[in-house]
C-alpha positions in Angstrom: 0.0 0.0 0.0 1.6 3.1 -1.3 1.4 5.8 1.9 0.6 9.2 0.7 0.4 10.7 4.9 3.4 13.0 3.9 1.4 14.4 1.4 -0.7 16.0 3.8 2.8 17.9 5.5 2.9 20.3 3.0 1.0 22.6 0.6 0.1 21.4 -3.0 2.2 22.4 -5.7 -0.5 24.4 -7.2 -1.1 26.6 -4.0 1.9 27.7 -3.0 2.1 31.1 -2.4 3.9 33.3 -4.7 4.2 35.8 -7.3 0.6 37.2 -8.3 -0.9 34.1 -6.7 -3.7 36.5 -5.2 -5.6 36.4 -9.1 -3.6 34.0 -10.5 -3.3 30.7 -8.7 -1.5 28.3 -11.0 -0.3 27.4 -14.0 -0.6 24.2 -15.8 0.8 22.6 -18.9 0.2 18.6 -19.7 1.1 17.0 -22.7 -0.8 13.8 -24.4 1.8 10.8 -25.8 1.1 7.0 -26.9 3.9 5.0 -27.8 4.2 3.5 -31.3 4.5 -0.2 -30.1 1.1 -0.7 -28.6 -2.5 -0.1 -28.6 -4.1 3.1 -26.9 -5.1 2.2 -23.8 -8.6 1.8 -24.8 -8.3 -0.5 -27.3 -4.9 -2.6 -25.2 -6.3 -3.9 -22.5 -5.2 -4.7 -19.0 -2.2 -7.1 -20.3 -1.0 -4.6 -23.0 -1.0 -1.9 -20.4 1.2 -3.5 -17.7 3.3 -4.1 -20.6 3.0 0.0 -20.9 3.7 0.4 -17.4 6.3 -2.2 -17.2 8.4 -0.5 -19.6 7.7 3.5 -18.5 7.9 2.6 -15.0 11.9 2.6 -14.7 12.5 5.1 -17.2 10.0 7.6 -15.8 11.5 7.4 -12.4 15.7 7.4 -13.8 14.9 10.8 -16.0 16.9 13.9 -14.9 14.4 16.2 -15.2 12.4 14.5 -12.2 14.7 13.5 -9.9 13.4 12.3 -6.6 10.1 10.5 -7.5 7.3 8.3 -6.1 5.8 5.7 -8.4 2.8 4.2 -7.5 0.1 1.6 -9.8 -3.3 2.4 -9.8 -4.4 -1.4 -8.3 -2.0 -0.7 -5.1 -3.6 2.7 -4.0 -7.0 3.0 -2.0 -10.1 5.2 -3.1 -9.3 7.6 0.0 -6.3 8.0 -1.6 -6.9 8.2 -4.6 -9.3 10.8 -4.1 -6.8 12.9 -2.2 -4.2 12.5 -5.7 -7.6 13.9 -7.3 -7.5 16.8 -4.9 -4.4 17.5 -5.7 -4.8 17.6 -9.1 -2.0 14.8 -9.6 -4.7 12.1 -11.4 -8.2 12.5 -12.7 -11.0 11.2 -12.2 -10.5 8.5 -15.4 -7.8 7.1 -14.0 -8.7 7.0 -10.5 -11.3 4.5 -11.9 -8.5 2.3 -13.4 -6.4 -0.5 -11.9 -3.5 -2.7 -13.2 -1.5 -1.4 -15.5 -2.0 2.1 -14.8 0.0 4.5 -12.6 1.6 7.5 -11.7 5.4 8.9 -11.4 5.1 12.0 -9.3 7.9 14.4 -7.9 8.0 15.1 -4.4 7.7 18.6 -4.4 4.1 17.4 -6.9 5.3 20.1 -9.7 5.9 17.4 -12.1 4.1 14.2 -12.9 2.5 11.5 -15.2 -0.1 9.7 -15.4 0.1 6.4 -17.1 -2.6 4.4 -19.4 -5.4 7.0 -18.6 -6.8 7.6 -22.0 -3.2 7.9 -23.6 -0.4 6.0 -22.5 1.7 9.4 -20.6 -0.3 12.3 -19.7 2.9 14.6 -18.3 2.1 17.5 -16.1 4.2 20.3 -14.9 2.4 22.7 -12.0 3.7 26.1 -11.3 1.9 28.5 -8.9 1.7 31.7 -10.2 1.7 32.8 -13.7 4.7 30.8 -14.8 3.3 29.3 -18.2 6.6 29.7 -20.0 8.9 28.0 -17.0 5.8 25.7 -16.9 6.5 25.0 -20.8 10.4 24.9 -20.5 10.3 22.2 -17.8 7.6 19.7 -19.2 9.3 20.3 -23.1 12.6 18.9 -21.2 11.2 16.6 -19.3 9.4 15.3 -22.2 12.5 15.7 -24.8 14.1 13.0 -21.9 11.3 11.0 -22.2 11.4 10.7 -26.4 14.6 10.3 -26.4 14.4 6.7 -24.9 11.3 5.5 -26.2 9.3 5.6 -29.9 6.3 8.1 -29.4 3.2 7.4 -32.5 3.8 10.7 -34.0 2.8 11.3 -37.9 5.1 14.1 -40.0 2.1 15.6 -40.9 -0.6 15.4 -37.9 1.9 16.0 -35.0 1.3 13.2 -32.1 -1.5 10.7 -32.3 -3.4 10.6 -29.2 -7.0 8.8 -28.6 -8.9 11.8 -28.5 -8.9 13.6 -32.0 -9.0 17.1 -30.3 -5.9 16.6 -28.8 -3.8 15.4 -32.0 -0.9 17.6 -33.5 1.5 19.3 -30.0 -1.0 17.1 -27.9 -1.1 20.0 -25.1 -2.8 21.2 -22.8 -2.2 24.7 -21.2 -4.6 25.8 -18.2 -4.2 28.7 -15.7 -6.2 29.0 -12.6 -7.4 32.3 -12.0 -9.4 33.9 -8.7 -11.8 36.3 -9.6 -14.0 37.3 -7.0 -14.2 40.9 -8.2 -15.4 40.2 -11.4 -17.8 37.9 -10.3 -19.2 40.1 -7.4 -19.8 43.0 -10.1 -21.7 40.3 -12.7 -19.1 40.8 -14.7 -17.2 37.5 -15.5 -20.3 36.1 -17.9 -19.3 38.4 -20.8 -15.7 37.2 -20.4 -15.9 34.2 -20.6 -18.1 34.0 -23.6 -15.2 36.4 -25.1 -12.3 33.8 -23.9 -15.2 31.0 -26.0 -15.5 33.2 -29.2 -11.0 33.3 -29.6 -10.9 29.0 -28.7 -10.2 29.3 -24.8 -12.5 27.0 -22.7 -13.2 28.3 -18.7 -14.0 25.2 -16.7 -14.3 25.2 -12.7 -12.1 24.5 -9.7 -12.1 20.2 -10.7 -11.5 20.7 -14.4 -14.1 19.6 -17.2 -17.9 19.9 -15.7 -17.0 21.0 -12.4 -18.6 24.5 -11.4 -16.6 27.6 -10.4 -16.3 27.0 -6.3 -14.3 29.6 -5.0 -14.6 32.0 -7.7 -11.9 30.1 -9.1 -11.9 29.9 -13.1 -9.3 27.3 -15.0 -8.4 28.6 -18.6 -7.2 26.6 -21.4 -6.5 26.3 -24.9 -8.9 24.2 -27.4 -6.8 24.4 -30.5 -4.0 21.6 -30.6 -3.3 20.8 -34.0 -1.7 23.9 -36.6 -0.1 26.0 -34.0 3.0 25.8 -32.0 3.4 25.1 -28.8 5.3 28.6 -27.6 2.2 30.1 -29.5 -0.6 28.5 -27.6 1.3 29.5 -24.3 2.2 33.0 -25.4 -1.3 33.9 -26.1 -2.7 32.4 -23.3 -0.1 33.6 -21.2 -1.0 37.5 -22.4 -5.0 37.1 -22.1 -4.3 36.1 -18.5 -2.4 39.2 -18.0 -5.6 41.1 -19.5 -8.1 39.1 -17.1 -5.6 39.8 -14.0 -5.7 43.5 -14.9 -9.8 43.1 -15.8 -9.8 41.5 -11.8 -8.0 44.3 -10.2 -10.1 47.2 -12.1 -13.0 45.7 -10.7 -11.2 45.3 -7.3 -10.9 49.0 -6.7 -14.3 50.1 -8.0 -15.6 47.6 -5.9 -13.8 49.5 -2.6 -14.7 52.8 -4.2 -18.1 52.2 -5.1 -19.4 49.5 -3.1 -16.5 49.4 0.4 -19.8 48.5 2.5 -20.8 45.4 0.6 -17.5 44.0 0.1 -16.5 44.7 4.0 -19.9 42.8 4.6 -19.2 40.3 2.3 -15.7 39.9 3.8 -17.0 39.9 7.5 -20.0 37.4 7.0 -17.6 35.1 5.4 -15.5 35.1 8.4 -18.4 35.0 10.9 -19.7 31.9 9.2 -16.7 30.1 8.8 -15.7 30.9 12.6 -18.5 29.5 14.1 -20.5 26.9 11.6 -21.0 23.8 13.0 -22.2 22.6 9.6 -20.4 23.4 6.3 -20.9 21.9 2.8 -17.5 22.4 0.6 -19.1 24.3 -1.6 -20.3 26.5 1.0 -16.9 26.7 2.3 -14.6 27.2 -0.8 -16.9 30.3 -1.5 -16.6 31.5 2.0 -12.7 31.2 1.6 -12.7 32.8 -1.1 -14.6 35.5 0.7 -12.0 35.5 2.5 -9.1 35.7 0.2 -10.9 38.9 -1.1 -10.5 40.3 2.4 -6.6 39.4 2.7 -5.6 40.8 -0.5 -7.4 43.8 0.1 -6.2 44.3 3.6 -9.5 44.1 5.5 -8.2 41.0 7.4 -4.6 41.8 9.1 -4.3 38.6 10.8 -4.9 36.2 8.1 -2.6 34.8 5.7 -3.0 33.7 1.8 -1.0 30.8 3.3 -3.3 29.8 6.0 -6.2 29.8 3.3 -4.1 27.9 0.7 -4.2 25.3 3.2 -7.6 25.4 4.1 -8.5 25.1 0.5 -7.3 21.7 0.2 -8.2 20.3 3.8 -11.7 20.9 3.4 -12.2 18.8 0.4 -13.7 15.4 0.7 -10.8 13.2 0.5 -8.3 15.6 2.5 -11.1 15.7 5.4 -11.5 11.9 5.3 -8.0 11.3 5.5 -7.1 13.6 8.1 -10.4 11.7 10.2 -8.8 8.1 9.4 -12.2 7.0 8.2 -15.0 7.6 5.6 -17.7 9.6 6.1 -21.4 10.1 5.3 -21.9 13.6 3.8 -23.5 15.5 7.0 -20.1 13.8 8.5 -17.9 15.3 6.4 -20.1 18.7 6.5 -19.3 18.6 10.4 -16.2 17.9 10.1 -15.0 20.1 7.7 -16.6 22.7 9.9 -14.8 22.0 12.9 -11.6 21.8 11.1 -12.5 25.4 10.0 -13.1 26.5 13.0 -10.2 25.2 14.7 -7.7 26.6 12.2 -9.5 30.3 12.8 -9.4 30.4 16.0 -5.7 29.4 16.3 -5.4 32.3 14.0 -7.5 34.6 16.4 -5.5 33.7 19.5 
């Protein structure tokens, strides 16, 4: 049984306080690869893929660019824990579902990482926090040049690299940003935007990725287009719409405090309230009251908070994180309890 305890010691990767991480959270690049030997995973079955894992597994965890790994197969980790990787936005929720044969090769630090024989055979991830899209890009293209260099990647001359879902054929990438916009979403204004990121190929899914809703006021960003551009294109234009948006977040910021102080104190202040004495919190509940906040600490209405003491928070309040910390699983109204008292606990530590 692969222990993952240690994970709890120490903030995720993709909320670690740093430059701009007030709007923008993270950055994310992944990048889709099959090898030319053997059947996609959908098609290989569970013997073909431990043949896939088999032969990734060393080389994966011998590569320079990730030294200092932990490997782990998909059949040797529990649901609690897999649901904490989930959290942590190290697996999704495809391969969570998946057993022999599939895995994951994760740095310590959790910036880098792949996944292995989820719908392709390597899904490689690099994590910055803060807007760091082009160190984001320089790392994974290395780690990934490693990669290619020791096995055969299905790759066409003329498509780019052949991956089982046609929309990600041609760089096979992936680059997301997380943004918190509270602001914009306060003053109704965040609808029009992201019908504007739609309209120029950028999709704007929620805090869990694809069909997840925006909890927290936290927005992820992405490109669409794979296949005709380059990959320093997709992550230079991204990388300059996110500066618009972060300058589109603090506008509305300040004409919030100039036209509206009293409702965004209020807002500030019943967050707090709530969170300091619920006995009952849902996550959603509590992810928008932390955001709430958030708000509050960036704008300097709440002294004694940290953004690292919220980071933190963020990720202990979600289902797996809570159940882990507990030892056991719990029933919903459980984990609502729970999650509430671990709220309250963590303020008032703060308060003394």
């Amino acid at each position: 049984m692969i222990d993952l305890d240690e994970l709890l010691n120490r903030p995720s990767a993709w909320l670690t306080v740093e430059k701009e991480s007030d709007i923008v959270v993270s950055s994310r690049i992944r990048l889709a690869r099959n090898l030319r030997a053997f059947h996609f995973p959908g098609w290989g079955g569970e013997e073909a893929c431990s043949q896939v894992w088999a032969t990734l597994k060393p080389i994966l965890t011998d590569v320079k660019a990730m030294p200092g790994c932990l490997s782990m197969e998909m059949n040797d980790i529990n649901q609690l824990d897999k649901m904490v990787l989930f959290e942590r936005h190290l697996i999704s929720r495809e391969l969570s579902e998946k057993g022999k044969g599939s895995g994951l090769v994760v740095a310590l630090d959790e910036q880098m990482s792949v996944m292995v024989n989820e719908e392709d055979h390597l899904r490689i991830q690099v994590i910055n926090p803060g807007l760091e899209l082009i160190e984001a890009w320089e790392r994974i293209d290395a780690l990934d040049s490693e990669i290619e260099a020791r096995v055969d990647y299905a790759y066409d001359p003329r498509l780019g690299y052949l991956t089982a879902c046609p929309s990600n054929v041609g760089t096979g990438m992936r680059a997301s940003v997380m943004v918190h916009v509270p602001a914009l979403v306060l003053l109704e204004e965040i609808s029009p935007i992201i019908k504007g990121l739609g309209k120029i190929g950028l999709a704007v899914r929620g805090l869990g990725g694809e069909g997840s809703d925006a909890s927290g006021n936290m927005f992820q960003i992405s490109n669409q287009i794979t296949l005709g551009e380059e990959e320093m294109q997709v992550v230079g234009n991204l990388h300059e719409i996110v500066r618009e948006i972060v300058e589109h977040e603090k506008n509305a910021r300040k004409r919030l405090m100039q036209k509206k102080g009293i409702i965004v104190r209020d807002h500030v202040g019943r967050a707090y309230g709530i969170l300091s004495n619920a006995h009952i919190l849902s996550s959603k509940d509590a992810l928008d009251m932390i955001s709430g906040l958030r708000l509050g600490v960036d704008l300097g209405l709440l002294p004694g908070l940290t953004p690292s003491v919220l980071d933190e928070l963020t990720l202990l309040i979600r289902p797996g994180h809570l159940q882990k910390i507990e030892t056991k699983l719990l029933k919903v109204r459980e984990r609502d309890v729970s999650r509430a008292k671990l709220v309250r606990s963590k303020l008032a530590d703060i308060a003394k």
